[in-house]
PAKOL-79005 format. One record per residue (C-alpha): residue in one letter; x, y, z; residue number from 1. Coordinates in nm, 2 decimals, padded with zeros to 4 digits. Each point is the difference from the previous one (the first is absolute). Layout:
REC   r        u        v        w     k
REC   A        X        Y        Z   NUM
...
END
This chain:
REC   r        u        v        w     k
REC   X   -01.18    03.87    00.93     1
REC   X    00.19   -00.31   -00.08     2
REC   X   -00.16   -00.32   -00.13     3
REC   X    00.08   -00.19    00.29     4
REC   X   -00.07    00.26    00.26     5
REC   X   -00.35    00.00   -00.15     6
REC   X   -00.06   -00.34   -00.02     7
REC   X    00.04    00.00    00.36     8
REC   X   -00.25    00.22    00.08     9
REC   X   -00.27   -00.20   -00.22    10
REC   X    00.06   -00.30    00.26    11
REC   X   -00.28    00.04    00.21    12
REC   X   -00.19    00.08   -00.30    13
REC   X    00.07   -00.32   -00.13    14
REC   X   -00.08   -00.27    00.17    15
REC   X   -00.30   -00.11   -00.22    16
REC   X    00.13    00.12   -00.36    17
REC   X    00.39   -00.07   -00.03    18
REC   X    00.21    00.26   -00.22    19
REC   X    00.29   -00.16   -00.21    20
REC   X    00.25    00.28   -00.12    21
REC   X   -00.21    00.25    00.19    22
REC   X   -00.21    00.06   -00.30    23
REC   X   -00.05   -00.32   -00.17    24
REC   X   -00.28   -00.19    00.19    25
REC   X   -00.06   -00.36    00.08    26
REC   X   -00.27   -00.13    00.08    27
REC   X    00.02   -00.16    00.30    28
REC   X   -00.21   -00.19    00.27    29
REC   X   -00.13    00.06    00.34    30
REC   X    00.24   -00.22    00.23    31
REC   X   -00.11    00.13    00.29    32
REC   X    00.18    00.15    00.30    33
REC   X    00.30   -00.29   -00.03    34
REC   X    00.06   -00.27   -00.19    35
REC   X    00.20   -00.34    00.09    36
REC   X    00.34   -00.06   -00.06    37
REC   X    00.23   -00.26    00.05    38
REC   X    00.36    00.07    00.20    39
REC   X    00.35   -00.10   -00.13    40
REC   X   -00.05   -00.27    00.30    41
REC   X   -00.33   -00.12   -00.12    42
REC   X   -00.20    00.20    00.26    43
REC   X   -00.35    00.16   -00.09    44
REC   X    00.03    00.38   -00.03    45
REC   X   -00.27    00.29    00.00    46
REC   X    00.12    00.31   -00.20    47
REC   X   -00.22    00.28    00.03    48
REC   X   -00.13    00.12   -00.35    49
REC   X    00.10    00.35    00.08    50
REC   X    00.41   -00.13    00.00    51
REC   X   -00.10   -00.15   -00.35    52
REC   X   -00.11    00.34   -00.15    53
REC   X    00.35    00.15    00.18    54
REC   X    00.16   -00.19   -00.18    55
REC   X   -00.19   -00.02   -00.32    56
REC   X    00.05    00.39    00.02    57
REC   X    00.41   -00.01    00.04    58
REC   X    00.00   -00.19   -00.32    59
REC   X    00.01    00.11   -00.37    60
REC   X   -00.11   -00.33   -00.09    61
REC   X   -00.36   -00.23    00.11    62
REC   X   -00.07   -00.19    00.35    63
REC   X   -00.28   -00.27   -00.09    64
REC   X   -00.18   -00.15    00.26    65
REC   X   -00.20   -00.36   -00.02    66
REC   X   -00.32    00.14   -00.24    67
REC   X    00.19    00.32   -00.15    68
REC   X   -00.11   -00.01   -00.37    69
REC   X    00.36   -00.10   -00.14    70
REC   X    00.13   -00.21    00.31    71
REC   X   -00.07   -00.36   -00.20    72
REC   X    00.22    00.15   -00.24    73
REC   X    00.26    00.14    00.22    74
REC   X    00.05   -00.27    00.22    75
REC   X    00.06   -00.29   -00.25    76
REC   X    00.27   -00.25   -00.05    77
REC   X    00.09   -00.18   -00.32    78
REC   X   -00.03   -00.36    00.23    79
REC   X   -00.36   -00.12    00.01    80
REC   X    00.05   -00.19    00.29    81
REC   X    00.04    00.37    00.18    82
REC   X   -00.18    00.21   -00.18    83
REC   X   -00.28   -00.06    00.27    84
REC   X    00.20    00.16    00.30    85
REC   X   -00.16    00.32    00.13    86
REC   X    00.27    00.29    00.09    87
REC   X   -00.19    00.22    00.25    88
REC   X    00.16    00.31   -00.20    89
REC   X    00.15   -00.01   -00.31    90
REC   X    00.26    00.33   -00.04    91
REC   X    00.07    00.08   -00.36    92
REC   X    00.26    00.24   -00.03    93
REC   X    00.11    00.20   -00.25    94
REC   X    00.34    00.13    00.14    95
REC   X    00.27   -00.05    00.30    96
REC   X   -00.18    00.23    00.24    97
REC   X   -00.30   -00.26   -00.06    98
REC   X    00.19   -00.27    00.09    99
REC   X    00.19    00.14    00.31   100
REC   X   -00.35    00.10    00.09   101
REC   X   -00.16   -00.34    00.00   102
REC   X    00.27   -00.18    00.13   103
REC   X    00.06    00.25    00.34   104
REC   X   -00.44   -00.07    00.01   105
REC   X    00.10   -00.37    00.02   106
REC   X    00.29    00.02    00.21   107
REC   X   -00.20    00.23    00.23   108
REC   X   -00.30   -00.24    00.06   109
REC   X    00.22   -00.36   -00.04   110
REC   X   -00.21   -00.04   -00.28   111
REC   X    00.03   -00.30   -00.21   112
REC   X    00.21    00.16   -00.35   113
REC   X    00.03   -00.16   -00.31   114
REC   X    00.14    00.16   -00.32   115
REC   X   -00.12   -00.06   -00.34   116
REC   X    00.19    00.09   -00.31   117
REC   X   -00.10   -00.24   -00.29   118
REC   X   -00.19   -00.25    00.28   119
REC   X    00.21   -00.29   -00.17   120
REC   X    00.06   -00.15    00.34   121
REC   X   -00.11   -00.40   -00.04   122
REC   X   -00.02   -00.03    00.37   123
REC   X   -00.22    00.29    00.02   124
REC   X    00.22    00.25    00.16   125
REC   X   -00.10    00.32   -00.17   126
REC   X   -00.37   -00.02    00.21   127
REC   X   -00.12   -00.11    00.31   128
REC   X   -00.35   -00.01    00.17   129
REC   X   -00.03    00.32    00.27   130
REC   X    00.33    00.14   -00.07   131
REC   X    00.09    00.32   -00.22   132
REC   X    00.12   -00.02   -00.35   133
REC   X    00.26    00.24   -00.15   134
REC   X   -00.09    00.00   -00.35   135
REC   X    00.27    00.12   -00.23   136
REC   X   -00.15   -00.06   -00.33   137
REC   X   -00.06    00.41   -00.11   138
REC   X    00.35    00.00    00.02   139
REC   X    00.14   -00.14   -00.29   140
REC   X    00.25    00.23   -00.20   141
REC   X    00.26   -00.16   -00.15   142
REC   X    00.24    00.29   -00.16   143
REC   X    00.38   -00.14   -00.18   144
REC   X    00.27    00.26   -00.02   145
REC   X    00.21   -00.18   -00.29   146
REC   X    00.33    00.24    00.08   147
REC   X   -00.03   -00.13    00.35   148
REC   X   -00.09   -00.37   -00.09   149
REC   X   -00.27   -00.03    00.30   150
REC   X   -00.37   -00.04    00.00   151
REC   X   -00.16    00.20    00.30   152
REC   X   -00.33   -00.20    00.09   153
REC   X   -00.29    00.09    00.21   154
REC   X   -00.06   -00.27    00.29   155
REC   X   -00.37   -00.09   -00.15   156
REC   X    00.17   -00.11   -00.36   157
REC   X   -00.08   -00.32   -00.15   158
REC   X    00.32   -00.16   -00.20   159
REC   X   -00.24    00.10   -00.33   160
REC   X    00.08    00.39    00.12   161
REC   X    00.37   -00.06   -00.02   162
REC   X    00.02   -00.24   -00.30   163
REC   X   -00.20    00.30   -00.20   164
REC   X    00.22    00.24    00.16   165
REC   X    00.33   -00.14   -00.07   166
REC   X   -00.05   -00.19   -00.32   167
REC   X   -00.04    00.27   -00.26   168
REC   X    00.32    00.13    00.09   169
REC   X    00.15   -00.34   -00.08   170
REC   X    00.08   -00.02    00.35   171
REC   X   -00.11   -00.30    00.23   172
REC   X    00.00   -00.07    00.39   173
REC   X   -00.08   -00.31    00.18   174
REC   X   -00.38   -00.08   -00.02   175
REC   X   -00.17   -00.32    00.07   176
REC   X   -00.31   -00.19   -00.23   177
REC   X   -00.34    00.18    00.09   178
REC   X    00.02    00.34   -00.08   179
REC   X   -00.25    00.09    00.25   180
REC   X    00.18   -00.13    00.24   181
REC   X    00.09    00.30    00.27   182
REC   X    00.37    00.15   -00.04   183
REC   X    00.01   -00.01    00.46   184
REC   X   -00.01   -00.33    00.08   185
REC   X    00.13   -00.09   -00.32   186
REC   X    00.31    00.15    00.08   187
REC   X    00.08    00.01    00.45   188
REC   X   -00.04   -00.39   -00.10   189
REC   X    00.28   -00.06   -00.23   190
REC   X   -00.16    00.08   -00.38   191
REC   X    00.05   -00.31   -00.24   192
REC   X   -00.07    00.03   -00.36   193
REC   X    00.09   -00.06   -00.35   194
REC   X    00.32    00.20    00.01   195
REC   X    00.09   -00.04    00.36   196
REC   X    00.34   -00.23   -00.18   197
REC   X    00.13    00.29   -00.20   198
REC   X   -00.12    00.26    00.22   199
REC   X   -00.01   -00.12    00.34   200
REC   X   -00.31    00.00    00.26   201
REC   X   -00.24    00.27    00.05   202
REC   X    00.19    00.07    00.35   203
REC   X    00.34   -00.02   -00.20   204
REC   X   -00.13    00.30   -00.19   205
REC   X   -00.16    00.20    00.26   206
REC   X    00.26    00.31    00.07   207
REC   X   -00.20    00.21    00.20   208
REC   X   -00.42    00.00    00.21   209
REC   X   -00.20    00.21    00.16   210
REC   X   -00.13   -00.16    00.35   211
REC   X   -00.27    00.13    00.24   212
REC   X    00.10   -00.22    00.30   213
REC   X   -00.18   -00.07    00.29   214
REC   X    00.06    00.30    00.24   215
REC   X   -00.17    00.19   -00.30   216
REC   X    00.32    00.13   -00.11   217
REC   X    00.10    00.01   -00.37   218
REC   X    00.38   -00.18   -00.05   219
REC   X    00.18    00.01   -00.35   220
REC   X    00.20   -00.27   -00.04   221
REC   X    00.32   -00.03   -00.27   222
REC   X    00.31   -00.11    00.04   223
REC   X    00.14    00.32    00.13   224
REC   X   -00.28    00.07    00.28   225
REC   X   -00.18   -00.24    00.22   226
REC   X    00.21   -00.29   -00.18   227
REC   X   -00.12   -00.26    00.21   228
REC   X   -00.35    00.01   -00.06   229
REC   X    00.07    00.01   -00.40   230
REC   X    00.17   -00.37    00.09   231
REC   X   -00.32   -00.07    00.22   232
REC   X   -00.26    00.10   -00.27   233
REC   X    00.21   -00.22   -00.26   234
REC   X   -00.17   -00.30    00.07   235
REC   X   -00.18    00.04    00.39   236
REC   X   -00.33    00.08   -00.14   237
REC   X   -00.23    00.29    00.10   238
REC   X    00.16   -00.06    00.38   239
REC   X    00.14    00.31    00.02   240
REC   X   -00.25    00.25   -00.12   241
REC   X   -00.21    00.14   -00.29   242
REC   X    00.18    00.08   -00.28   243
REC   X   -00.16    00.31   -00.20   244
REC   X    00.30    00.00   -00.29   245
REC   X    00.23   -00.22   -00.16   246
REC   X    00.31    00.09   -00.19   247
REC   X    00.10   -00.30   -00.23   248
REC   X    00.36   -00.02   -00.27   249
REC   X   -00.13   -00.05   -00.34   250
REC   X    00.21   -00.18   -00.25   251
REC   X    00.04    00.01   -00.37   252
REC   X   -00.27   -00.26   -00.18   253
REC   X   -00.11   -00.07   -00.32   254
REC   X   -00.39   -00.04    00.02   255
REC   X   -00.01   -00.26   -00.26   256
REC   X    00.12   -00.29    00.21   257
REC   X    00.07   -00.36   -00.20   258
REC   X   -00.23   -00.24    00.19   259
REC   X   -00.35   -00.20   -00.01   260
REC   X   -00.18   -00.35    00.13   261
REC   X    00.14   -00.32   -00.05   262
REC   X   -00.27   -00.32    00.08   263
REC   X    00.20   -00.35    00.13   264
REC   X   -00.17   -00.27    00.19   265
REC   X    00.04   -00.02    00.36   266
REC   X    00.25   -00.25    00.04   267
REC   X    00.32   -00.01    00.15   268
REC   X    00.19    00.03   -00.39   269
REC   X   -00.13    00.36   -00.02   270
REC   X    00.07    00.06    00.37   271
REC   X    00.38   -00.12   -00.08   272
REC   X   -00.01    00.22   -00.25   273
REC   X   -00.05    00.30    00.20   274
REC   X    00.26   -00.11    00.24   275
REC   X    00.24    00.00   -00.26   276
REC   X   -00.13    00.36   -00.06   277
REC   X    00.03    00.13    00.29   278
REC   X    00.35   -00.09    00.05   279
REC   X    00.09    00.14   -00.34   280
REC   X   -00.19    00.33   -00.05   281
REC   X    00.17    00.27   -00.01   282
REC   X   -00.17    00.30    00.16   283
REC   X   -00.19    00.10   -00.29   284
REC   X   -00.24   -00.24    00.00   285
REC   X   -00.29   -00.06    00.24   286
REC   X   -00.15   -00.34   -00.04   287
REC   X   -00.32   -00.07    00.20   288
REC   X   -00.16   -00.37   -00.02   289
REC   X   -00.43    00.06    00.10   290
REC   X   -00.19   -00.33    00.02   291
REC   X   -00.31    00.04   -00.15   292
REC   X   -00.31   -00.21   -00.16   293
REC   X   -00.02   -00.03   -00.29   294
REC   X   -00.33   -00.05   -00.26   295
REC   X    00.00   -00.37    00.13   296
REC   X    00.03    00.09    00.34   297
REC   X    00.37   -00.14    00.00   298
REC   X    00.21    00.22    00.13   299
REC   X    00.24    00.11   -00.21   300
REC   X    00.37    00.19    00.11   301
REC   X   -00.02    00.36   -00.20   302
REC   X    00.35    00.14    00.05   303
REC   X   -00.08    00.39   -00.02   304
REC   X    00.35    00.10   -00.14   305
REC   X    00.15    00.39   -00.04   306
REC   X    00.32    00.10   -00.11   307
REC   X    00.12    00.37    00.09   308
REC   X    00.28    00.01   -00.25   309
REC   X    00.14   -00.03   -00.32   310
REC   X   -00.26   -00.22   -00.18   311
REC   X    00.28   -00.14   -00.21   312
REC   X    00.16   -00.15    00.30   313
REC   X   -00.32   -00.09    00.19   314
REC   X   -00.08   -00.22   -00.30   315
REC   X    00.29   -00.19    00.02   316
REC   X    00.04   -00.03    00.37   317
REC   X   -00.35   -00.06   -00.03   318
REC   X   -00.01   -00.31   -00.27   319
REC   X    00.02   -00.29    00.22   320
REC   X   -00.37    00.09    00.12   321
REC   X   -00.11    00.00   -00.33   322
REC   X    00.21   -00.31   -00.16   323
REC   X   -00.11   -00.23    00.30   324
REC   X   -00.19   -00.28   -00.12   325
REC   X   -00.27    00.04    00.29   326
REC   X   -00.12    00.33   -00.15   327
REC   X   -00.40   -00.02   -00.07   328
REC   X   -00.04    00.35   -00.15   329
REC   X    00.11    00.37    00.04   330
REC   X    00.23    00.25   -00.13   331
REC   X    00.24    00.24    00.11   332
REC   X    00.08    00.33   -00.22   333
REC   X    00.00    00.38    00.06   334
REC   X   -00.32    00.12    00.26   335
REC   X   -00.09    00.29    00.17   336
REC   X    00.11    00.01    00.39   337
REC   X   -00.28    00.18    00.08   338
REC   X   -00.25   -00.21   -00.15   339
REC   X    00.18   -00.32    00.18   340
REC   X   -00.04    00.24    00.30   341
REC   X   -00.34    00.01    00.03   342
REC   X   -00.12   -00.33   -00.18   343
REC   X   -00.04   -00.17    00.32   344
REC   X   -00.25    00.30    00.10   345
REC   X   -00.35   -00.17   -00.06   346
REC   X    00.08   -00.29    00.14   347
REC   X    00.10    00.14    00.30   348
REC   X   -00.31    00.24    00.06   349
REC   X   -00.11    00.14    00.31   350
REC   X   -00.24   -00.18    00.17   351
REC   X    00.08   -00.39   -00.02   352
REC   X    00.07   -00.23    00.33   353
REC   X    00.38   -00.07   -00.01   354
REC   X    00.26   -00.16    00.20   355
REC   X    00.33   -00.06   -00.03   356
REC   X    00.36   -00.15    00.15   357
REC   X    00.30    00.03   -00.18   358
REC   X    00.39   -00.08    00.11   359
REC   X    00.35    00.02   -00.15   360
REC   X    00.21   -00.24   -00.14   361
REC   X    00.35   -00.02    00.03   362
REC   X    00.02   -00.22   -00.30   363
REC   X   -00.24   -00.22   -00.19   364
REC   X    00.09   -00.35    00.10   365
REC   X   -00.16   -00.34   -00.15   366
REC   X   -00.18   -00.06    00.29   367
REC   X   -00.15    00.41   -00.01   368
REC   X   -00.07   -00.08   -00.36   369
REC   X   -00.21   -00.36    00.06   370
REC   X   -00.20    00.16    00.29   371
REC   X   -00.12    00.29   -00.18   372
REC   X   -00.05   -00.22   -00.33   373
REC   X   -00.22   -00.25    00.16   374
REC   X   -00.19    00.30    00.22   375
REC   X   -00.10    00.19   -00.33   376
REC   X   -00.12   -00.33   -00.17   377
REC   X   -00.16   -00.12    00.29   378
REC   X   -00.20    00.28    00.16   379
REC   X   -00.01    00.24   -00.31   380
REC   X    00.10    00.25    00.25   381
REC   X    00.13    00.34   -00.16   382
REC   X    00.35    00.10    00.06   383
REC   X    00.31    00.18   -00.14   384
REC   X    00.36    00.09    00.06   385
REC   X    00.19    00.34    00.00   386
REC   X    00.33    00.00   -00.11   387
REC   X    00.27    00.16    00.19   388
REC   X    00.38    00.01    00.01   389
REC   X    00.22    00.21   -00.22   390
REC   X    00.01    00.42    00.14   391
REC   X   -00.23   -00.15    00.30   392
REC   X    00.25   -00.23    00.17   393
REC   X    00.28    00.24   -00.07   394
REC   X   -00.08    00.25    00.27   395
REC   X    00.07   -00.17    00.35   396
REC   X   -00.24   -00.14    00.20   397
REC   X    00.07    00.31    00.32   398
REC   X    00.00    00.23   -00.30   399
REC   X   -00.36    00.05    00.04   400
REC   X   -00.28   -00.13    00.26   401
REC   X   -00.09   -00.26   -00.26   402
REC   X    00.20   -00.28    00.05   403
REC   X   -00.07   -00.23   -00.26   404
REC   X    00.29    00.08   -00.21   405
REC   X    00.12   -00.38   -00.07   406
REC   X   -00.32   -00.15   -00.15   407
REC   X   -00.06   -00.10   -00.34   408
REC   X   -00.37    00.02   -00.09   409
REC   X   -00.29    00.11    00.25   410
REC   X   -00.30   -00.29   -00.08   411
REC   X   -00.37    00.06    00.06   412
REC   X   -00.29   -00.21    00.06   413
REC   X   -00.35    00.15   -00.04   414
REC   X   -00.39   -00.05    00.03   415
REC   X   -00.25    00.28   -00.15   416
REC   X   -00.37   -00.05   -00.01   417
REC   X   -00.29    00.22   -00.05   418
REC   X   -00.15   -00.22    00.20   419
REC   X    00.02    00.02    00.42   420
REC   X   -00.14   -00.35    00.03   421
REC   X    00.33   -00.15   -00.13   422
REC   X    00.23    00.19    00.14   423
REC   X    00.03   -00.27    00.35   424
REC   X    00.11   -00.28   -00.31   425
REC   X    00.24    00.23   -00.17   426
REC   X    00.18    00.13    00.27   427
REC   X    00.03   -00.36    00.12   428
REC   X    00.14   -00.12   -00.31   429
REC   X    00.25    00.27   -00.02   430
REC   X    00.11   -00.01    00.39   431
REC   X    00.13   -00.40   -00.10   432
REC   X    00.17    00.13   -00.30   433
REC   X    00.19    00.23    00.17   434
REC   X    00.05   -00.20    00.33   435
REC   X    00.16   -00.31   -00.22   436
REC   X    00.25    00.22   -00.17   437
REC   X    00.03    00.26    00.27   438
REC   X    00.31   -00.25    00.16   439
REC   X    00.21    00.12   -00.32   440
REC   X   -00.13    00.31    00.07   441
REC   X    00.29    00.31    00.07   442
REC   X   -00.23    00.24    00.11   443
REC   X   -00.30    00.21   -00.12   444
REC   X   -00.09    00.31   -00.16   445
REC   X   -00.24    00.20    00.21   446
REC   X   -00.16    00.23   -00.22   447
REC   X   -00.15   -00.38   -00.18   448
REC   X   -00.07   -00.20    00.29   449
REC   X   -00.27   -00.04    00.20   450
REC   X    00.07    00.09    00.37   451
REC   X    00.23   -00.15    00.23   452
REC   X    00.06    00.15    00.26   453
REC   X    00.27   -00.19    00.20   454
REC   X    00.22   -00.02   -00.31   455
REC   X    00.00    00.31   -00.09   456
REC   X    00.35    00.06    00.24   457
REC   X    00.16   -00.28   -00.11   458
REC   X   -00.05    00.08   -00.39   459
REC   X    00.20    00.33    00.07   460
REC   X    00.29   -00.22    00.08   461
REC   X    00.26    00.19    00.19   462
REC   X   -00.13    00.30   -00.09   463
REC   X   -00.29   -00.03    00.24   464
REC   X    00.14    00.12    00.32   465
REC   X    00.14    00.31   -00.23   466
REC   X   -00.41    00.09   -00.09   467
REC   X   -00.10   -00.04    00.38   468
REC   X    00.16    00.27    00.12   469
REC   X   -00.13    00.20   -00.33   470
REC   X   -00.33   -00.07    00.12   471
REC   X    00.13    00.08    00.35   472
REC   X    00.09    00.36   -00.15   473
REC   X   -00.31    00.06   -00.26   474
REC   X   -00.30   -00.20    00.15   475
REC   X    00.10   -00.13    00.36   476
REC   X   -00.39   -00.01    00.09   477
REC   X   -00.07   -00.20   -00.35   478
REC   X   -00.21    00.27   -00.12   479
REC   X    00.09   -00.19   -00.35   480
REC   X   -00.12   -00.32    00.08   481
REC   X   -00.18   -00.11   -00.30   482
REC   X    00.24   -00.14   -00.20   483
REC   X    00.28   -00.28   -00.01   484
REC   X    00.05    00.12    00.37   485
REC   X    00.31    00.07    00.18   486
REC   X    00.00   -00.02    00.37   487
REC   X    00.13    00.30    00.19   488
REC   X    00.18   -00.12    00.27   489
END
């Protein structure tokens, strides 16, 4: 008898004691004859218990319910200010079938669907109270074919899967900061990261995905077949569908980048100097200012520095950091990129409240560079910059959903706590940060920005109308609502 044929006949059996993999059991909880849901309108839902073990028998992977021994662990987010929503399911699958299985079980009931990959989402968007999470975190493989130059990538990778993946065969693709940050959103959102100048976005990289959209069907997208969702998932977010695989171009890369901290004041000399920078870079060199306190509780400007080249010319192209007469302390010498890529990994633990805005700049003027200098001194309030430019603004702005093609550095401003009492006074303090400079603002970058719903259209640009009637095609009843949403018309 096949495995799934047999699972199906254990349904009525197990109601009371749930079977995962139709042998491996999980212990499970007594829901009831229903349990409540929430709708993809916000409507309360009854499902009946029985539809739950249907389904939990269709999959290869787990179904935890609210009190399933392992649905804490299933169901949680890296932001602590989430991490206390309660999915009424939580589907963790373990291949494509699972996912076309959970989705048409949303679709079916207008269940409330959220999708979790890494759960990196600062505006919670990986997990919802009453809804059903698709958990994607079993699968993970991350497999390089060096003859090929691509990196095939399970949808429930973190970045940490890929670096590990691609870096012993001196080969790199576009990964951001945290490596346990999930590969999904990561990517549908644009991908910035410390090679995203030599090597272009994550979405510049992505040559071919694997979609289960919302009609249940599962879509391979490339640039030879179903072209125009590959644009759409280049930048539009998980708006389209789930994706299951990712097919990235690796590059050449020599793991032992030339790089390391450099410590300046916060004032605008050190700022001037990173405009200079940043106007004279070549692509090479990624130069990130983080504004940080230091033993004194001043803040201090650490300028996190990697160059992905020849160290020889990173040094020299390099020197005006270290001969400027502002320079407090640091180094910069030969480091391993995948220490750098994980060095911001404690501090960035699962678990802490965090909020965030960020926005683009085009350029950074005197007046950008006064506001931010007397924020940071003023309000001690963490922040940092991305630099952009170089293979990023080389590909046209309609090349790819994401627009954003023009800007030069992507800046961030932060509050983390471990504790929820302070969280009203840190998002306050970060909300007039950002709304001061947000007038020399050219946009946002979704993936780091905490929601805004009526922007969202207008940050696409002219591209927007071009994603509509994507959605229109993919999603027209918005199935895929959790996210950086896009209307269907």
């Amino acid at each position: 008898m096949k495995r799934r044929a047999f699972c199906k006949t254990a349904v009525a059996a197990a109601i009371t004691t749930s079977l995962s993999a139709c042998g491996a059991r999980q212990q499970a909880s007594d829901p009831g004859p229903s349990i409540s849901a929430v709708s993809m309108h916000g409507d309360e839902l009854s499902i009946e218990t029985a539809a739950i073990e249907e389904l939990r028998g269709e999959l290869d992977g787990r179904v935890f319910l609210q009190g399933d021994e392992g649905y804490d662990v299933a169901k949680r987010v890296w932001n602590g200010m989430f991490d206390d929503k309660k999915p009424a399911a939580v589907a963790q699958c373990t291949s494509i079938e699972d996912v076309v299985n959970a989705v048409n079980f949303s679709r079916e009931r207008s269940l409330l669907l959220s999708v979790k990959c890494g759960g990196h989402s600062f505006p919670g968007k990986s997990t919802s109270d009453g809804g059903l999470m698709i958990d994607l975190s079993q699968m993970h493989d991350a497999v390089v074919d060096p003859d090929g130059m691509t990196a095939r990538v399970g949808g429930g990778a973190l970045l940490g899967h890929v670096d590990g993946a691609t870096l012993p065969h001196n080969l790199v693709t576009t990964t951001g900061t945290v490596s346990h940050t999930g590969v999904g959103g990561f990517t549908l959102g644009g991908g910035m990261g410390r090679t995203d100048r030599m090597t272009g976005l994550a979405v510049d990289n992505l040559v071919e995905a694997t979609v289960v959209t919302a009609s249940g069907d599962v879509v391979r997208a490339s640039e030879d077949e179903n072209s125009d969702l590959l644009w759409g998932l280049r930048g539009g977010g998980g708006n389209f569908g789930v994706v299951t695989e990712f097919v990235f171009r690796v590059h050449p890369f020599n793991p032992t980048v030339y790089g390391g901290d450099l410590f300046y004041p916060v004032d605008k000399d050190s700022m001037q100097l990173y405009a200079d920078m940043l106007d004279a870079a070549p692509d090479e060199a990624n130069i990130e200012p983080f504004f940080v306190p230091g033993e004194d509780g001043k803040m201090l400007n650490m300028v996190g520095v990697t160059w992905s080249g020849d160290h020889a010319a990173g040094e020299k192209a390099l020197a005006p950091m270290l001969n400027h007469p502002s320079l407090l302390s640091g180094e910069l010498g030969p480091k391993s990129y995948a220490a750098i890529q994980t060095a911001w990994d404690g501090l960035t633990a699962h678990g802490q409240q965090n909020y965030l805005k960020s926005g683009y700049f085009n350029e950074l003027t005197p007046d950008i560079i006064e506001l931010i200098v007397d924020f940071v001194n003023r309000d001690n309030t963490p922040s940092w910059f991305q630099h952009l430019g170089g293979a990023t603004a080389r590909v046209a702005p309609d090349a790819t959903a994401f627009a954003n093609r023009n800007v030069a550095v992507n800046f961030g401003i932060s509050y983390g706590s471990n504790d929820p009492a302070l969280n009203d006074a840190g998002i306050a303090a970060v909300r007039e940060f950002y709304y001061a400079l947000e007038p020399h603002m050219a946009g946002f970058y979704a993936n780091l920005h905490q929601d805004e719903k009526e922007k969202v259209g207008g940050n696409y640009g002219e591209n927007y109308p071009r994603l509509v009637e994507l959605k229109n095609k993919y999603d027209p009843t918005n199935l895929f609502r959790l996210n950086a949403n896009i209307q269907p018309a």
